[in-house]
TORKOL-753032 format. One record per residue (C-alpha): residue in one letter; chain; x, y, z. Coordinates in nm, 3 decimals. Layout:
REM residues N
> r | c | east | north | up
> A | A | X | Y | Z
...
***
This chain:
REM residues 72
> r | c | east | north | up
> X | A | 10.632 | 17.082 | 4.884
> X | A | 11.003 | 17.062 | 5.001
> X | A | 11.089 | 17.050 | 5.361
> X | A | 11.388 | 17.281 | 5.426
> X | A | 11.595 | 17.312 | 5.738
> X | A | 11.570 | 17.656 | 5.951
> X | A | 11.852 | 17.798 | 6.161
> X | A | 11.739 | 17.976 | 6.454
> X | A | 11.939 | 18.197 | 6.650
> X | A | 11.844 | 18.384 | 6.958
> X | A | 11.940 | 18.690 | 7.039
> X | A | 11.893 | 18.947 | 7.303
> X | A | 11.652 | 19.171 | 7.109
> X | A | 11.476 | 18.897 | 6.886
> X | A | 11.523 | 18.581 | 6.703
> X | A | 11.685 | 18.528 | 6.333
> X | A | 11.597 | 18.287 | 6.113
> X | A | 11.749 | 18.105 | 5.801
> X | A | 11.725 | 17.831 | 5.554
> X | A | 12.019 | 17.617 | 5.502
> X | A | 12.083 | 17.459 | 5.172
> X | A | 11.913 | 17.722 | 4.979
> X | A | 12.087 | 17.948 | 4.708
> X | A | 12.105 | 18.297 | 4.775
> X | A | 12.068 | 18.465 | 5.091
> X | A | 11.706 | 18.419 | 5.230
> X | A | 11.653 | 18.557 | 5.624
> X | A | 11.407 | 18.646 | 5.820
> X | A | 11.385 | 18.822 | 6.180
> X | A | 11.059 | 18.848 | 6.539
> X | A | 11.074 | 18.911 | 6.857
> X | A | 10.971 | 18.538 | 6.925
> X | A | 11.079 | 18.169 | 6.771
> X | A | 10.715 | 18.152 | 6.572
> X | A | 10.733 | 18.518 | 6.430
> X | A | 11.101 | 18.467 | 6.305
> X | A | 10.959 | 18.103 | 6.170
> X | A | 10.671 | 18.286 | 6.001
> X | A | 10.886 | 18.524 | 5.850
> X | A | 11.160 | 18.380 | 5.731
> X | A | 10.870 | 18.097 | 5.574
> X | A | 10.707 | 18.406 | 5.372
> X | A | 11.100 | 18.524 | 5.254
> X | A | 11.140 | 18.171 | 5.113
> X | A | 10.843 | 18.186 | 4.959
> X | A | 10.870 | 18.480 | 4.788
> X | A | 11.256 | 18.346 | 4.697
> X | A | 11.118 | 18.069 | 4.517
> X | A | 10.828 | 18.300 | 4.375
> X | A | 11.146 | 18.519 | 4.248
> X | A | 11.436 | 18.277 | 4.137
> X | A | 11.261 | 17.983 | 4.064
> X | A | 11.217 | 17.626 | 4.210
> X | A | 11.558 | 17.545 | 4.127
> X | A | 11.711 | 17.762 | 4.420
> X | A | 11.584 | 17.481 | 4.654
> X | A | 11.815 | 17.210 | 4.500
> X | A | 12.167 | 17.340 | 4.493
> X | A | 12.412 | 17.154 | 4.351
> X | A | 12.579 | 17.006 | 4.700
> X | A | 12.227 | 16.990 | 4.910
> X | A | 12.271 | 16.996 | 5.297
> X | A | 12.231 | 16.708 | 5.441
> X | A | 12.233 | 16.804 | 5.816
> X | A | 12.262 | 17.137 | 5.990
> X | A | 12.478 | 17.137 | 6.320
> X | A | 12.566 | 17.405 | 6.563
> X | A | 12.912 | 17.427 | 6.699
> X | A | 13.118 | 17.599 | 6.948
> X | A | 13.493 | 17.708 | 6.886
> X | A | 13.764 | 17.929 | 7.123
> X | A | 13.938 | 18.163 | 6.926
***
């Protein structure tokens, strides 16, 4: 078992959800915070099922996952 870190961003028709740190693209999408947790869990599963172990240990691993704010 690896613990990975989960974005979650809410929008105003659901939540998205996805891993940081991973290789490839893995997301997953609910109405609610559990159901986007729940799926984006299964699409990482079936990522590693796919590609191998080795897509959970990139070559520069996050370390932390921050959220931001910038005026453009």
């Amino acid at each position: 078992m690896k613990t990975v870190k989960i974005i979650v961003e809410k929008h105003a028709d659901g939540y998205v959800a996805y891993p940081v740190g991973v290789e490839g693209v893995v997301v997953g999408q609910g109405d609610t915070f559990e159901e986007a947790m729940q799926d984006v869990r299964s699409a990482l599963k079936f990522h590693v099922e796919t590609f191998g172990p080795q897509v959970l240990e990139p070559e520069t691993p996050a370390l932390d996952a921050f959220v931001a704010e910038a005026t453009i």
